[in-house]
NUFILO-372372 format. One record per residue (C-alpha): x, y, z; residue number from 0. Coordinates in pm, whole numbers. Layout:
N
<<X, Y, Z>, NUM>
...
This chain:
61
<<3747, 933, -266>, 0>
<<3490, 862, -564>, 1>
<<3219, 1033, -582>, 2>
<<2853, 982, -818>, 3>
<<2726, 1309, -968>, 4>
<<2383, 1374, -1109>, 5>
<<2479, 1247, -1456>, 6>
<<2571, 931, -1336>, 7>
<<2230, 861, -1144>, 8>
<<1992, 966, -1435>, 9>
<<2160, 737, -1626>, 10>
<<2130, 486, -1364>, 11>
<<1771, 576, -1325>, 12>
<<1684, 635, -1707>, 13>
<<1936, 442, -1928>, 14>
<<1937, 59, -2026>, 15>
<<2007, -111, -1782>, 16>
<<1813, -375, -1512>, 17>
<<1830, -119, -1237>, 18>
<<1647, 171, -1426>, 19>
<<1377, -116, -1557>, 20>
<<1296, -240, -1209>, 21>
<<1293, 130, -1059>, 22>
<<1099, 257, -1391>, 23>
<<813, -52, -1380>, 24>
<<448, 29, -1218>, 25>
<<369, -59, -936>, 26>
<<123, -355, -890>, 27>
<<-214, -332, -826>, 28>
<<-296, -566, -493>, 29>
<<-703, -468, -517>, 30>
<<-767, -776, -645>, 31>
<<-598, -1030, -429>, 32>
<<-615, -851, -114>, 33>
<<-1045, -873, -198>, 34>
<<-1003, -1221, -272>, 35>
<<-802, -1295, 51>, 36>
<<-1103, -1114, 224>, 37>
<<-1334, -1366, 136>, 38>
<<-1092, -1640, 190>, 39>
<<-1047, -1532, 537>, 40>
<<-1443, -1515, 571>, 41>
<<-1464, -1839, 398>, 42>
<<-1265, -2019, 644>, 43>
<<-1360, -1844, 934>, 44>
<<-1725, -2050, 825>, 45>
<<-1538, -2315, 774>, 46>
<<-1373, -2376, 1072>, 47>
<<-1709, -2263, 1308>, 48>
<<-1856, -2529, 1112>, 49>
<<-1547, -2796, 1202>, 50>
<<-1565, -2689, 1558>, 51>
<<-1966, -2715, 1586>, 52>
<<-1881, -3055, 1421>, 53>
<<-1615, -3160, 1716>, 54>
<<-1832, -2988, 1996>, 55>
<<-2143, -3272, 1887>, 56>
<<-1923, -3543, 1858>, 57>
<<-1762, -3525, 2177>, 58>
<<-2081, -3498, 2369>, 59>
<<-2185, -3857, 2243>, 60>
C-alpha cells in the first residue's frame, strides 16, 4: 500500500504548484459586501412596504 510522508505534504503545501497557491492565498475579507448587503436588505425592505402601501390604496378604489 502507498503511503504520503511529511516530506511529501510540505511540498504539497509549500512548493510550486496550484494546490500550495490556493491553500497559501489570504483569505478574503467579506466586511465590505456583507455591510453593503445590509443596506440592500434595508433598502428593499422600504421598498417593498412602499409597493405594498401602493397595492393596499389601489385596491380600495
Amino acid at each position: 500500500m502507498r503511503y504520503h510522508d511529511k516530506k511529501y505534504f510540505d511540498e504539497l503545501n509549500n512548493g510550486d504548484n496550484p494546490i500550495a497557491y490556493i491553500l497559501n492565498m489570504p483569505k478574503p475579507d467579506f466586511t465590505k459586501m456583507d455591510q453593503e448587503a445590509k443596506e440592500f436588505e434595508e433598502w428593499i425592505k422600504k421598498e417593498h412596504a412602499k409597493e405594498r402601501e401602493l397595492l393596499r390604496k389601489l385596491s380600495k378604489q
